[in-house]
C-alpha positions as CSV (number, residue, x, y, z in Angstrom):
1,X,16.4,-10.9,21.5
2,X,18.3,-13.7,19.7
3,X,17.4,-17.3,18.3
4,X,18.9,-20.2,20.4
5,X,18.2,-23.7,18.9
6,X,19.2,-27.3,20.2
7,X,21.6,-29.7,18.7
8,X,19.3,-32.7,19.1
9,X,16.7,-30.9,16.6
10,X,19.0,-29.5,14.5
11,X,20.6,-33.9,14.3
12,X,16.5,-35.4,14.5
13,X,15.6,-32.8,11.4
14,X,18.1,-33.5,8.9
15,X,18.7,-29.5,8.8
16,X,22.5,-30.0,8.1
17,X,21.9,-29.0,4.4
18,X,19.6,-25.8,5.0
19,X,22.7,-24.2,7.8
20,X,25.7,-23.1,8.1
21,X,27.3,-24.0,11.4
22,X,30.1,-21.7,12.1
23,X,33.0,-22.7,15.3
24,X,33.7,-19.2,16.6
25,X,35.9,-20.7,19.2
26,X,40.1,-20.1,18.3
27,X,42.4,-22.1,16.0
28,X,43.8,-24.2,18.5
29,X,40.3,-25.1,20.2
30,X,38.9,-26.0,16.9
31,X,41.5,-28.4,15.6
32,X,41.5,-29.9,18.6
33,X,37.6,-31.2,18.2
34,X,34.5,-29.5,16.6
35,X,30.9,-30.2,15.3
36,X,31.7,-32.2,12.0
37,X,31.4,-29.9,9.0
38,X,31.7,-26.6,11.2
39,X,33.3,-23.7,9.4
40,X,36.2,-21.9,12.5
41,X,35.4,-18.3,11.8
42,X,37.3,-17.3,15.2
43,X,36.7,-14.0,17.4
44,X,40.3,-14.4,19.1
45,X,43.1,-16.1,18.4
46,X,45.1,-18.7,20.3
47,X,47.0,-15.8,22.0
48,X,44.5,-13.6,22.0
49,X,42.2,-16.1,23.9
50,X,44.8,-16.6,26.7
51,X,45.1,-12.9,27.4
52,X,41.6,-12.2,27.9
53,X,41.2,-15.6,29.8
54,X,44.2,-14.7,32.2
55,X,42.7,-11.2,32.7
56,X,39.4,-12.9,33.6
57,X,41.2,-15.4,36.2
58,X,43.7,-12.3,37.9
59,X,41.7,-9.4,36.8
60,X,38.1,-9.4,37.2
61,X,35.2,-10.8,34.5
62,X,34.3,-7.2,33.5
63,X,37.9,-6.0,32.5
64,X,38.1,-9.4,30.4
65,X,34.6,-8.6,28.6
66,X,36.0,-5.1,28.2
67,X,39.3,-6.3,26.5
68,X,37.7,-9.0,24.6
69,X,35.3,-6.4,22.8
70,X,38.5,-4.4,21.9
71,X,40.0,-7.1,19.8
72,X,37.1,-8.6,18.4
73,X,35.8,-4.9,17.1
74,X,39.2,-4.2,15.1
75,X,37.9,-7.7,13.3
76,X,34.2,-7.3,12.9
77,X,34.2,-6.2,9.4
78,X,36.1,-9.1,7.9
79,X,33.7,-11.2,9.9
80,X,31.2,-9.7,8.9
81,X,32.0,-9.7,5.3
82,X,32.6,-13.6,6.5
83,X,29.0,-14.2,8.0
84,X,26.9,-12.2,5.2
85,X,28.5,-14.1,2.2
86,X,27.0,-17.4,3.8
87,X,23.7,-16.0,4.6
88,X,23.6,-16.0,1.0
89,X,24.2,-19.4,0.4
90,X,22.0,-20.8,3.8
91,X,19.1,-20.3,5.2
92,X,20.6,-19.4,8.4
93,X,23.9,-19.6,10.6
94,X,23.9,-20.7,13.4
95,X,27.2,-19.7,16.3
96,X,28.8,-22.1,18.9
97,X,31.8,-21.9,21.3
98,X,32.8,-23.9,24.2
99,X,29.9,-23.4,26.2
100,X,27.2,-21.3,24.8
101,X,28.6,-18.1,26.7
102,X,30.0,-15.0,26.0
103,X,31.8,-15.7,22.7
104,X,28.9,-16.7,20.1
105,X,26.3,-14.7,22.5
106,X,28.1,-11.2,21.6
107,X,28.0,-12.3,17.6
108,X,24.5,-13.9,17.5
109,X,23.3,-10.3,19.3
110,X,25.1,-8.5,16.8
111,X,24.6,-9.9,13.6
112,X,20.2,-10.4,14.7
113,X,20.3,-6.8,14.8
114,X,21.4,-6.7,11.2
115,X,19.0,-8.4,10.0
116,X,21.0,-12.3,9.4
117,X,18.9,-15.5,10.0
118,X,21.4,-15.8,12.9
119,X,21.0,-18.8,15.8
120,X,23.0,-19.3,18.7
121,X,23.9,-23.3,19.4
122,X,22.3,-24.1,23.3
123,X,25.5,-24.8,25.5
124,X,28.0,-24.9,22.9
125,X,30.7,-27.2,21.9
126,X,30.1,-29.2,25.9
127,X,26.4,-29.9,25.3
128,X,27.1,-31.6,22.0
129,X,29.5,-33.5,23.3
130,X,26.6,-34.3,25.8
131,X,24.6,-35.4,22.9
132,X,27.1,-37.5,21.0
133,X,27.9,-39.7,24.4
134,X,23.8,-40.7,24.0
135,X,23.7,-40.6,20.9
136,X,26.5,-42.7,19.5
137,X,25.8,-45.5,21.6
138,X,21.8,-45.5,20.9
139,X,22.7,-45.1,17.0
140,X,24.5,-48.4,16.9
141,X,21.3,-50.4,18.5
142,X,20.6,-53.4,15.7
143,X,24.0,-52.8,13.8
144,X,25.3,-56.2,12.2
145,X,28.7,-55.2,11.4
146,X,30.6,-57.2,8.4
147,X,33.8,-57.2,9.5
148,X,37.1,-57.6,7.5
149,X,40.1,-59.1,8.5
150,X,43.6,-60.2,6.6
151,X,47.4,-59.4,6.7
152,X,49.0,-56.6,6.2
153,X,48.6,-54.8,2.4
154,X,45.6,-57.1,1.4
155,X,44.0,-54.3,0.4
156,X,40.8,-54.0,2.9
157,X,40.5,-50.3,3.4
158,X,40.3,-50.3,-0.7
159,X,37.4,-53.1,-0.3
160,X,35.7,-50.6,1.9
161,X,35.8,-47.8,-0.4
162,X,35.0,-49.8,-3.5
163,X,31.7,-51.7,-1.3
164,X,30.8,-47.8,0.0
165,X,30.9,-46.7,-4.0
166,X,28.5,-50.2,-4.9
167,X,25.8,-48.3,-2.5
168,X,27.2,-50.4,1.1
169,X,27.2,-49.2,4.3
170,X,30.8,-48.6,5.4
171,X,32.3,-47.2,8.7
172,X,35.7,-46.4,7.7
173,X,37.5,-46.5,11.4
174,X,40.8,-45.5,10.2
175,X,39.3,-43.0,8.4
176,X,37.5,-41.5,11.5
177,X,40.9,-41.9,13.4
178,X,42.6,-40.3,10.4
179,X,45.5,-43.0,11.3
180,X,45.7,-46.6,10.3
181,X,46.8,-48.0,13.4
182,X,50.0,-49.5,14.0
183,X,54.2,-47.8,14.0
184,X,53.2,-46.5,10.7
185,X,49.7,-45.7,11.4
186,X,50.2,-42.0,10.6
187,X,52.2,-41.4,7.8
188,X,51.4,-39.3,4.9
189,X,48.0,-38.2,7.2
190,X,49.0,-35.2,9.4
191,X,47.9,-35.3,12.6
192,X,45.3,-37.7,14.2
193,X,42.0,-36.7,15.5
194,X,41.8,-36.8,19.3
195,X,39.3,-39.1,20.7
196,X,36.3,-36.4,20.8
197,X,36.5,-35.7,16.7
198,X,36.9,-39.5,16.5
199,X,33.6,-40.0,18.3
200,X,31.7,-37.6,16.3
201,X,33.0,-39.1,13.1
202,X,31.7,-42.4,13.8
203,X,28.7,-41.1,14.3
204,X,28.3,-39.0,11.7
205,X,29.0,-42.3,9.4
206,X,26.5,-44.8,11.9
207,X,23.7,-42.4,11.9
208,X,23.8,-42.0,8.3
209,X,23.2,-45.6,7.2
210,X,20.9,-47.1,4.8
211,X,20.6,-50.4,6.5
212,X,21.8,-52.1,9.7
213,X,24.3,-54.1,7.6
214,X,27.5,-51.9,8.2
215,X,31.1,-52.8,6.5
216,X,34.3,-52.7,8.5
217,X,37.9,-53.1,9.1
218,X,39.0,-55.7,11.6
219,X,41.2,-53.1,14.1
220,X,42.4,-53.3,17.4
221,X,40.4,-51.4,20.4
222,X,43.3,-49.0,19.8
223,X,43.6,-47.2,16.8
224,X,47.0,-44.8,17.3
225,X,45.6,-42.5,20.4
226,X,41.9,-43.5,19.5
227,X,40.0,-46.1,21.5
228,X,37.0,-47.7,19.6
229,X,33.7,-47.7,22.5
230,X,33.0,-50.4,23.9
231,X,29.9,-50.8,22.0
232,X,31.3,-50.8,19.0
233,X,34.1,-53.2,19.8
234,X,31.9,-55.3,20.7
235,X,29.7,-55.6,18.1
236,X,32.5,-55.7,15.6
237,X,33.7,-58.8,17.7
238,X,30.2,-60.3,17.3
239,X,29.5,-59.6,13.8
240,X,30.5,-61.1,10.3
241,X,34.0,-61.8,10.0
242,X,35.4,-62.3,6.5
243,X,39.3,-63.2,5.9
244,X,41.1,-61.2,2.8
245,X,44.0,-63.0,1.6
246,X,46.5,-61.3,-1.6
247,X,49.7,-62.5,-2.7
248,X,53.3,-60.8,-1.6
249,X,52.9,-58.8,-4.8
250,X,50.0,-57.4,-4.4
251,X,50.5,-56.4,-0.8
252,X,53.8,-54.8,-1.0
253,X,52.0,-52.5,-3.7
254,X,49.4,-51.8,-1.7
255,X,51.8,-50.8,1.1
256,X,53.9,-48.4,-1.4
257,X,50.9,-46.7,-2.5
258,X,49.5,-45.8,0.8
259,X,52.3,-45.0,2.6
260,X,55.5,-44.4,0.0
261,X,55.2,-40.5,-1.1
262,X,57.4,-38.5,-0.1
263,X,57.2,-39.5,3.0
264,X,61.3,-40.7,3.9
265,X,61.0,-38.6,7.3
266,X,58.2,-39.9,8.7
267,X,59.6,-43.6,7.7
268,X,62.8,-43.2,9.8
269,X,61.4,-41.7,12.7
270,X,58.5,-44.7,12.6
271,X,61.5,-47.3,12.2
272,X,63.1,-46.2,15.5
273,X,60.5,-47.8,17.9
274,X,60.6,-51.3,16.2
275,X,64.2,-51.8,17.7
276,X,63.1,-53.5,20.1
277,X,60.7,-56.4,18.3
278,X,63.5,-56.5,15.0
279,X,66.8,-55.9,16.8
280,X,69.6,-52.7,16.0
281,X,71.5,-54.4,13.5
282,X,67.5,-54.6,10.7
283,X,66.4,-51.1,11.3
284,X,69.8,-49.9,10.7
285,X,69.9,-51.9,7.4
286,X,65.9,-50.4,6.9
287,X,67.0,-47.1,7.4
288,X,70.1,-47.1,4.9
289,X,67.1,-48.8,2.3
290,X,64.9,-45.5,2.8
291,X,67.7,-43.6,1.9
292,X,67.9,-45.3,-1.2
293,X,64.5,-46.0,-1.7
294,X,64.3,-49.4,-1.6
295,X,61.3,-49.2,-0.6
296,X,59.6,-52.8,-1.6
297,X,62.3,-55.0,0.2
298,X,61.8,-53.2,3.5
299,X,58.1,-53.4,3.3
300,X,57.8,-57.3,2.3
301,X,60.7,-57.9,5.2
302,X,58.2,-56.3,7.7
303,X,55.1,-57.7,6.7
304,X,57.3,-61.3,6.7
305,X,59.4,-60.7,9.9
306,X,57.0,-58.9,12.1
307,X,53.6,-58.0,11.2
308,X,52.8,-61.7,9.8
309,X,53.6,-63.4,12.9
310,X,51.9,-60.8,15.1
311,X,48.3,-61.8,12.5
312,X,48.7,-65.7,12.6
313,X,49.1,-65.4,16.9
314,X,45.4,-64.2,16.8
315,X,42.9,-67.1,16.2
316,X,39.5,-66.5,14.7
317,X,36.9,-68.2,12.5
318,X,35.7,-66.6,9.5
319,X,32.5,-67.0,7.6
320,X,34.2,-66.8,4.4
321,X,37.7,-66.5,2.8
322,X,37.7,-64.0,-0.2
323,X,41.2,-63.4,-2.4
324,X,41.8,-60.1,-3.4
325,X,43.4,-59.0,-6.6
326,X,41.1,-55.9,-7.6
327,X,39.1,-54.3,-4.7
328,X,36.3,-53.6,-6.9
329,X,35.8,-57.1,-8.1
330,X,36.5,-58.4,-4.2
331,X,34.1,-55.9,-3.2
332,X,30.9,-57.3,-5.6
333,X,32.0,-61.0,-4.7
334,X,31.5,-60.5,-1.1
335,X,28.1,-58.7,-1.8
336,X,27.2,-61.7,-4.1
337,X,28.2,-63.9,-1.2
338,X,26.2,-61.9,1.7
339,X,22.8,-61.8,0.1
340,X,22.6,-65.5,-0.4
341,X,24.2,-66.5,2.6
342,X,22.7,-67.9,5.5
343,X,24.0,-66.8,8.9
344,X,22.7,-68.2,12.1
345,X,19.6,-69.9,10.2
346,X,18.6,-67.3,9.0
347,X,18.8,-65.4,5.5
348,X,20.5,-61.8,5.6
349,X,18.8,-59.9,3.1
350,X,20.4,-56.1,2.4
351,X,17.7,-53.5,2.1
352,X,18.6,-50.1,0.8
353,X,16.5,-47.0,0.2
């Protein structure tokens, strides 16, 4: 007989450190969305996967078993080999695939037998995801988001990180997203996380917070494909808001360090849809500057032309008004600012532990 243990005591027990969690689901599956910090050790394939499930849908659930125990043996060893080098290193391991079923049940029986500190994760991959949609939204109860807003290239995703590295707490949307919003929002980053790897993300970061004073980007709801909750939304829309400003300068180096890398390809094909808001005759002219890399005037024509004019249309009142320069310096006046501040009557005072 095997171990089974729950995600919620595995999350309420800090046990992250003392296990290896191991995503025996395929490739595909596991890119897709996974338990943050999972390690894809898969039994099948992509192709493999869709063979056995086909059989099991026009054959019959015992000649897909049957198949799915001849590919997996021909690959035991190397899992093995896989599974016995990180019992060394954790306590134990514990196995999850989509639902708890047939997958990590077959690898949890076998390993327990050999003697591995071996658990199998209750329902899989679809009863986290059960957990996270209560979780997330209970995690965020008495968040005061500080919220940071400003133009384009003033530098407040380097704020962040310099505020996270003076001991703040930081959610880092974009970050979660793994795009920064907007035509450009996914250059130089790969693919963006869907939605479900987005949620877990954020709250992997919420949970994990010394305080309830949280730092954040001002973003849209809509962050490339990824919609921030409603929860969050609207405590970001109810929070702190601060206002970044940076000279021309400053932002357009900003811009080229964040997005300019070798990255040509991905700039024309994120030119194409801005036709339409900057007219045929501009992206044509933008897209003959990439080719020579003229990078800075197509950058500080955007930011002046379009993205500018977009900011300014929104109106909001800010708390304070900070100029960035040098994140790091930024990051320490704003912390100087917010413990003697007084918002709402009352003083916010920044407890960490």
């Amino acid at each position: 007989m095997f171990k089974v243990i729950d995600y919620e005591k595995i999350d309420k027990n800090n046990m992250s450190k003392t296990f290896a969690l191991i995503d025996v689901r395929s490739p595909s599956e596991y890119k897709a969305y996974t338990i943050p910090s999972a390690i894809n050790i898969p039994i099948f394939t992509d192709d493999e996967r869709e063979i056995v499930g086909t059989t099991y849908v026009q054959d019959s659930v015992e000649k897909a078993k049957r198949l799915g125990i001849e590919i997996a043996s021909e690959k035991l060893p190397d899992i093995y080999d896989k599974f016995n080098s990180l019992s060394k290193q954790y306590e134990s391991i514990i196995l999850f695939c989509a639902k708890g079923g047939f997958r990590s049940t077959s690898l949890v029986s076998l390993f327990a037998t050999l003697g591995m500190n071996v658990y199998k994760l209750d329902g899989g991959y679809k009863k986290y995801r059960k957990y996270i949609n209560n979780a997330l939204p209970n995690a965020c109860k008495g968040i005061k988001f500080v919220v940071l807003y400003g133009n384009t290239g003033t530098g407040k995703t380097d704020i962040l990180k310099a505020l996270k590295e003076e001991g703040m707490d930081v959610l880092d949307l974009e970050g979660c997203a793994n795009h920064r919003g907007s035509f450009f929002g996914s250059i130089g980053l790969g693919e963006q996380n869907t939605q479900k790897m987005f949620e877990s993300l954020l709250y992997e970061s919420i949970k994990n917070r010394k305080s309830n004073i949280i730092f954040t980007e001002g973003e849209s709801k809509r962050i490339g494909n990824d919609i921030i909750p409603d929860y969050i939304f609207n405590l970001m829309k109810s929070g702190i808001h601060i206002k970044i400003h940076a000279d021309i300068e400053t932002r357009v180096n900003n811009i080229l360090k964040d997005y300019v890398h070798d990255t040509d390809d991905e700039l024309l094909k994120a030119l194409k849809p801005l036709r339409k808001y900057l007219g045929n005759k501009n992206i044509d002219r933008y897209i003959e500057m990439v080719k020579k890399s003229k990078y800075e005037i197509i950058i500080e024509e955007l930011m002046t032309k379009y993205y500018d004019p977009l900011y300014e249309n929104k109106t909001k009142t800010y708390c304070a008004t900070f100029y960035n320069k040098d994140s790091r310096k930024t990051a320490k006046e704003i912390i100087k600012w917010m413990k003697s501040s007084i918002i709402n009557d009352s003083v916010i005072k920044l407890h960490y532990h």
